[in-house]
C-alpha positions as CSV (number, residue, x, y, z in Angstrom):
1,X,68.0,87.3,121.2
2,X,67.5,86.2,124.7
3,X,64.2,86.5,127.1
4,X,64.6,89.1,129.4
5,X,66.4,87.9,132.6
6,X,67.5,85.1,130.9
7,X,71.3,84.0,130.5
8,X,72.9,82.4,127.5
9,X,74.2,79.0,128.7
10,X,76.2,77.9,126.1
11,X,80.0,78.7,124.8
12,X,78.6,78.9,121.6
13,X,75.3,81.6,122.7
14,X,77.9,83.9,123.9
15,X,80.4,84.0,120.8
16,X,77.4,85.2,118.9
17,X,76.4,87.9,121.0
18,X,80.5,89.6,120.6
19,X,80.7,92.6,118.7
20,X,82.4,91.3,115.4
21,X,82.7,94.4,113.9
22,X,84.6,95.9,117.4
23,X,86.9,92.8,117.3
24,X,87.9,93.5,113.5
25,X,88.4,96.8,113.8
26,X,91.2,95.6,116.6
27,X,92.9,93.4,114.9
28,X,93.2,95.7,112.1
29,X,94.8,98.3,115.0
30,X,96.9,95.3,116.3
31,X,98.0,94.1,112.4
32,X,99.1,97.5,111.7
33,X,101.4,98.1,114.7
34,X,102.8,94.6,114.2
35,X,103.6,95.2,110.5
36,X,105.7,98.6,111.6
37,X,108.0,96.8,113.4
38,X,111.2,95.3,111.7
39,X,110.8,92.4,110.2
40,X,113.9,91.3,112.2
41,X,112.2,92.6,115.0
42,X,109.1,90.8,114.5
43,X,111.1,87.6,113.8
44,X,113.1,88.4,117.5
45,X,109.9,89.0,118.9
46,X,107.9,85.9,118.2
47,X,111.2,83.6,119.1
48,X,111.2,85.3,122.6
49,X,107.3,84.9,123.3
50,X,108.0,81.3,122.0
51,X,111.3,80.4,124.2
52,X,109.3,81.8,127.1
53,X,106.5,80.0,126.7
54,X,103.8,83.0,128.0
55,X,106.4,82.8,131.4
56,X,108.9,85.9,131.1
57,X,110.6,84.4,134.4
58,X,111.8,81.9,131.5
59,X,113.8,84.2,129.9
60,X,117.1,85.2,131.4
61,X,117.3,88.8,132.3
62,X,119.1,89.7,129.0
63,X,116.4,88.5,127.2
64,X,113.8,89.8,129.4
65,X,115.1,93.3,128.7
66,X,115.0,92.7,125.3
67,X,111.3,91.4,125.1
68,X,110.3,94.8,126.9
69,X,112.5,96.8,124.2
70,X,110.5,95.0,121.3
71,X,107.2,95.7,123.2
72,X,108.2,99.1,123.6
73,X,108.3,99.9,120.3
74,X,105.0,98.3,119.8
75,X,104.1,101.4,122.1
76,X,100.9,99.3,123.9
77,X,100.0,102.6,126.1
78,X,99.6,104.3,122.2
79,X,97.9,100.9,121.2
80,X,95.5,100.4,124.1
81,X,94.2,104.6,123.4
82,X,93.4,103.6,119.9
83,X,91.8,100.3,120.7
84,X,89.6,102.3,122.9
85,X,88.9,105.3,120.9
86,X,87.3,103.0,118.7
87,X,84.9,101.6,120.4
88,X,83.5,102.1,124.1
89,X,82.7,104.7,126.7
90,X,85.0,107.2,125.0
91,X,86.3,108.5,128.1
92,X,85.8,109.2,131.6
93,X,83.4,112.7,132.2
94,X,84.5,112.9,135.6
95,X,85.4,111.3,139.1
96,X,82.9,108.2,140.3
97,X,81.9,109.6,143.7
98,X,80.1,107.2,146.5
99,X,77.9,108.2,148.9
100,X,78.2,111.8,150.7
101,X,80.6,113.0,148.2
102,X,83.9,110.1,149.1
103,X,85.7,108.9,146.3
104,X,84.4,105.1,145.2
């Protein structure tokens, strides 16, 4: 798309060169765990990410623990696996090692 050694300059160069089909196939992974929560839950969840305005520290500590809770069962370590199953490296083979044999 792009000369070698060349850069794209624009905002709109580099959305084109995403991987669309990687990006769907998240959202579809995101949809799904969003739509296996409660709907109450869901409905909780979206008032606290609202009322905190992307700042937990705006929460008090009640509702702080409650956010995590919801999140929780969102399970994000579970999430983050299958977002990267999909698509990437697959998984590390082994340690990186630097020079002479020292961890990097």
């Amino acid at each position: 798309m792009f000369k070698r050694g060349s850069q794209p300059k624009s905002t709109l160069e580099r959305v084109r060169m995403l991987p669309w089909v990687a990006i769907a196939q998240g959202a579809v992974v995101i949809a799904r765990r969003w739509r296996s929560l409660a709907p109450k839950d869901r409905a909780r969840l979206g008032g606290l990410a609202r009322a905190s305005q992307g700042r937990p520290s705006n929460l008090s500590r009640k509702e702080r623990a409650e956010l995590r809770a919801l999140v929780g069962k969102l399970d994000p370590v579970g999430l983050g696996r299958e977002l990267f199953a999909r698509g990437g490296r697959g998984g590390r083979r082994g340690r990186r090692r630097g020079r002479r044999g020292t961890r990097a």
